[in-house]
TIMAR-137110 format. One record per residue (C-alpha): z, y, x; residue number from 1; chain; residue in three letters. Coordinates in nm, 4 decimals, decimal comma, padded with zeros to 6 digits, always signed. Layout:
BEGIN
Z  Y  X  NUM  A  ALA .
...
// end
This chain:
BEGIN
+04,3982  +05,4828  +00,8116  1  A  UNK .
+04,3969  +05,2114  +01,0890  2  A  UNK .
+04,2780  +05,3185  +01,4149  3  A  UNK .
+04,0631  +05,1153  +01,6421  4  A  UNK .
+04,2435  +04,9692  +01,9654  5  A  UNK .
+04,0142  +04,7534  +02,1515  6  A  UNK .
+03,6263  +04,7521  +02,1117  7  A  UNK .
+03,3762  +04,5659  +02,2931  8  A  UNK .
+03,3166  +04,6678  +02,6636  9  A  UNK .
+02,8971  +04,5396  +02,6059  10  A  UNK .
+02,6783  +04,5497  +02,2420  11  A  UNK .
+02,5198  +04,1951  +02,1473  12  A  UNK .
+02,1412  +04,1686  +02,3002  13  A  UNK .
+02,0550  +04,1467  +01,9605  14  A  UNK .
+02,1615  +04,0400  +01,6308  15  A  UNK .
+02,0336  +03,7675  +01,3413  16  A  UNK .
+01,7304  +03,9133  +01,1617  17  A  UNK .
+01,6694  +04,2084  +01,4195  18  A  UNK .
+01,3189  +04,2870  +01,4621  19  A  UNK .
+01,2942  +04,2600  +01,8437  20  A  UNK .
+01,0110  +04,5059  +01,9110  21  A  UNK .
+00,8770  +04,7715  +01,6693  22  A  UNK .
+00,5184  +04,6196  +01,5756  23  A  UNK .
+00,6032  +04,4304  +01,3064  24  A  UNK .
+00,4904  +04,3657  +00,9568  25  A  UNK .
+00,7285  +04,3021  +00,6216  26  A  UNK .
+00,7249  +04,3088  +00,2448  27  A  UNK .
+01,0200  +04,3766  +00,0325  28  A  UNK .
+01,1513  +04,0930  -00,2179  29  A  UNK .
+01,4353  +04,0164  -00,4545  30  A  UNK .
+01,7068  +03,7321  -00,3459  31  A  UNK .
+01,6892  +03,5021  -00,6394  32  A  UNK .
+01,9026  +03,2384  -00,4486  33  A  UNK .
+02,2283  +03,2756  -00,6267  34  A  UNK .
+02,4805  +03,2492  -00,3351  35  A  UNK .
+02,2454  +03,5026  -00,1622  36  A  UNK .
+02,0425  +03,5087  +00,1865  37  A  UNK .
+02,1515  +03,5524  +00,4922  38  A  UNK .
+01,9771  +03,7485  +00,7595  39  A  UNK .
+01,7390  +03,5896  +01,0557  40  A  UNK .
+01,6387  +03,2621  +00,7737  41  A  UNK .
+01,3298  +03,1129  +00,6171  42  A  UNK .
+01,2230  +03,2506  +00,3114  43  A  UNK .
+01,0018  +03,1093  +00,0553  44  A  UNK .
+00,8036  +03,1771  -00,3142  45  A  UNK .
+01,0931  +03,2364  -00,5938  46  A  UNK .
+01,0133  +03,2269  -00,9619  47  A  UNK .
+00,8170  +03,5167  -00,9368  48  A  UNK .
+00,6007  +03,4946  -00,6146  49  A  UNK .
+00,4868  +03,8125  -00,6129  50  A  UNK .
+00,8086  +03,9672  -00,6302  51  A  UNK .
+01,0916  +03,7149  -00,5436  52  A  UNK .
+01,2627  +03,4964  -00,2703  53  A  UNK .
+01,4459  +03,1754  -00,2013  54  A  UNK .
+01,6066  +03,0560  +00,0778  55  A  UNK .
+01,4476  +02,7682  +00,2919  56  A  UNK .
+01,1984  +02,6047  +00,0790  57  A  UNK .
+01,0989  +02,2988  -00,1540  58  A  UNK .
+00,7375  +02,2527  -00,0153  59  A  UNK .
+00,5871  +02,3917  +00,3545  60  A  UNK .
+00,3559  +02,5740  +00,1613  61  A  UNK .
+00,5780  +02,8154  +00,0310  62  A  UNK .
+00,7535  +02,9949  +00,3365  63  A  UNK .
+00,6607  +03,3621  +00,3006  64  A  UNK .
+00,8789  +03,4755  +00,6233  65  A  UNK .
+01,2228  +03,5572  +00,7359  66  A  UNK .
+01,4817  +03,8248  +00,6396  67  A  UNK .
+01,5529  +04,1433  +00,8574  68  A  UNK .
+01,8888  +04,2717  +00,8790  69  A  UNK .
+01,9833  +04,5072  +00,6424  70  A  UNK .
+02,2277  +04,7196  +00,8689  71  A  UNK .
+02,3345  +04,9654  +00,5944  72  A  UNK .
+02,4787  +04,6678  +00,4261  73  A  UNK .
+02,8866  +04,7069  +00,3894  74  A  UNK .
+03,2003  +04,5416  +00,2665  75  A  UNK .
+03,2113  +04,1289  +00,2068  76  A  UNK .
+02,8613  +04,1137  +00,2288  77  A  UNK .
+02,7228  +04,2850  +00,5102  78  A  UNK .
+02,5349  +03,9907  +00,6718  79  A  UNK .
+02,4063  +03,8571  +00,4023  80  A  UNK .
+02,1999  +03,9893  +00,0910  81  A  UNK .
+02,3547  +03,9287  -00,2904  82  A  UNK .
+02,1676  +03,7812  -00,5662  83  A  UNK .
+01,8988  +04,0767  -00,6599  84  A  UNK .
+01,8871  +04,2710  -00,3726  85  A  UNK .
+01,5903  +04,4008  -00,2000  86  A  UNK .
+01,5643  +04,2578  +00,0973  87  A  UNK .
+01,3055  +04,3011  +00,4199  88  A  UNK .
+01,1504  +03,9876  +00,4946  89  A  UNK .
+00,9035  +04,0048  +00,8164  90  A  UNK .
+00,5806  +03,7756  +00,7660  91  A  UNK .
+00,4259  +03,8894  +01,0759  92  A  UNK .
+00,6222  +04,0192  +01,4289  93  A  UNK .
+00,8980  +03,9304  +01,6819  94  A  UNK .
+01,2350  +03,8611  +01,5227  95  A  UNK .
+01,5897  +03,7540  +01,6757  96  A  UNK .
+01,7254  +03,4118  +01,5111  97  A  UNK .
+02,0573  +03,1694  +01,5631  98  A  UNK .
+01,8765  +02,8324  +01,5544  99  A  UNK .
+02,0397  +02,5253  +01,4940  100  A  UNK .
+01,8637  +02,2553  +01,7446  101  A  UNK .
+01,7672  +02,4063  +02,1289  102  A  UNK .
+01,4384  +02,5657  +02,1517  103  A  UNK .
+01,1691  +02,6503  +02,4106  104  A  UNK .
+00,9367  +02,9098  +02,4521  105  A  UNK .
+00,6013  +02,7790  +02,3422  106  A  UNK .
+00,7429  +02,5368  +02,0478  107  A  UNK .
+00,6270  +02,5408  +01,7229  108  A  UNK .
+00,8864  +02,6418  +01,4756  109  A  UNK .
+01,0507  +02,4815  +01,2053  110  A  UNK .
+01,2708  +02,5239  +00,9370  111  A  UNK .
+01,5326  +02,3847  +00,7560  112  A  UNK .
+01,4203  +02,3311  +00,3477  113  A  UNK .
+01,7846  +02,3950  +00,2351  114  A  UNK .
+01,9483  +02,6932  +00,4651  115  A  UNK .
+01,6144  +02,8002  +00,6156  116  A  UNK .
+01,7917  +02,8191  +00,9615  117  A  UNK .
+01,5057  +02,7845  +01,2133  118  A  UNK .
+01,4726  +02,5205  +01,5374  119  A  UNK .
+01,1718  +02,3347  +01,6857  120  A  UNK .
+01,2603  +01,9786  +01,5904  121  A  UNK .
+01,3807  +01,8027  +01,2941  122  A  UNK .
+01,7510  +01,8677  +01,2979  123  A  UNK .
+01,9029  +01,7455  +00,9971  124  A  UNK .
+01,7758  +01,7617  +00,6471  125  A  UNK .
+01,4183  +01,8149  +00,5785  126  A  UNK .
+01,2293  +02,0014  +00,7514  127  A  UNK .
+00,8762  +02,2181  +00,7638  128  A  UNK .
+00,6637  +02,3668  +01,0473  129  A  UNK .
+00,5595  +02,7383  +01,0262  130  A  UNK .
+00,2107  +02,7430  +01,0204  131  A  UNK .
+00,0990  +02,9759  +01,3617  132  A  UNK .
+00,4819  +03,0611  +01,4667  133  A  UNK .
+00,5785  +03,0161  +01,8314  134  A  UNK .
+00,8952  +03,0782  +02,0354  135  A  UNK .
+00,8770  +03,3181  +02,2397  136  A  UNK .
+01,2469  +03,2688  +02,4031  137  A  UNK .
+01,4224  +02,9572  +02,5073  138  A  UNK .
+01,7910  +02,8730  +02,3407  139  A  UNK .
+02,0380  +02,6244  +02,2848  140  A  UNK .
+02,1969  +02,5150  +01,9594  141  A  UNK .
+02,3631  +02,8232  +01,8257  142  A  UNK .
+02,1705  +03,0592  +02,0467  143  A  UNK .
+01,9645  +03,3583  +01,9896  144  A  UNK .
+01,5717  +03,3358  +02,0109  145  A  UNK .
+01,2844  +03,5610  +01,9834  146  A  UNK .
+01,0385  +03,4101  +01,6911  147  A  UNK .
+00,7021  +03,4905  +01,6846  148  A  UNK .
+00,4880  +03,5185  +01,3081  149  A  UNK .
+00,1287  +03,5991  +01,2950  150  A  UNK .
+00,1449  +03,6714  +00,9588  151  A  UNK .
-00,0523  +03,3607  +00,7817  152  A  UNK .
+00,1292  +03,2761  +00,4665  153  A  UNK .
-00,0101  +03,0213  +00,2555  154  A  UNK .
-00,2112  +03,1219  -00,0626  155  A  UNK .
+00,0155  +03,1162  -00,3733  156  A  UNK .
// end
């Protein structure tokens, strides 16, 4: 059995996909995105809407929230969740997220249509705005923010 020698001396703020307060409001779906989801990423409609996921999305219209993190998740995949897994995803609340473009409190949100990571501008690839969602930190590329939902997700 190995033994732990160093550790660090401070824990992380927070983490990808952390709720960062406890009033929050989620649903449980199943990853259908075969290479799986990470945590702290857009989510939209799968196959089945009523029961499924994808990551990012193929229309605005179809982003449903964004994954909590799972911490009882272990081994090779304990940041992100495999192919038909439950998985928490928060559609109304404050949750942590690494964005990929700087953001400032007060932005609208975006989000990227193929890895669902989040930013307030068009980065690269397509992106679509999150109907009622607001920063409520400022980061820089890479960074942790606090995102704000208010829980409107477009009709089916």
């Amino acid at each position: 059995m190995a033994i732990q020698t160093t550790y660090a001396e401070n824990q992380p703020i927070a983490l990808p996909g952390m709720p960062a307060n406890a009033n929050y409001s989620a649903d449980t779906k199943i990853v259908e995105t075969v290479a799986g989801i990470g945590f702290g990423v857009a989510v939209s409609r799968g196959t089945d809407p009523a029961k499924q996921a994808v990551i990012g999305s193929s229309a605005a219209n179809k982003f449903i929230g964004v994954t909590i993190k799972d911490a009882t998740l272990i081994g090779a995949t304990a940041d992100t969740y495999a192919r038909y897994d439950n998985m928490g995803v928060m559609f109304k609340g404050d949750i942590w997220v690494t964005v990929c473009a700087d953001v400032t409190a007060g932005q609208d949100v975006t989000f990227n249509s193929t890895t669902g990571v989040l930013s307030s501008a068009a980065a690269s690839g397509t992106q679509f705005t999150i109907a009622g969602a607001v920063w409520m930190t400022s980061a820089v590329s890479g960074g942790l923010a606090i995102l704000r939902l208010n829980g409107t997700v477009p009709a089916a």
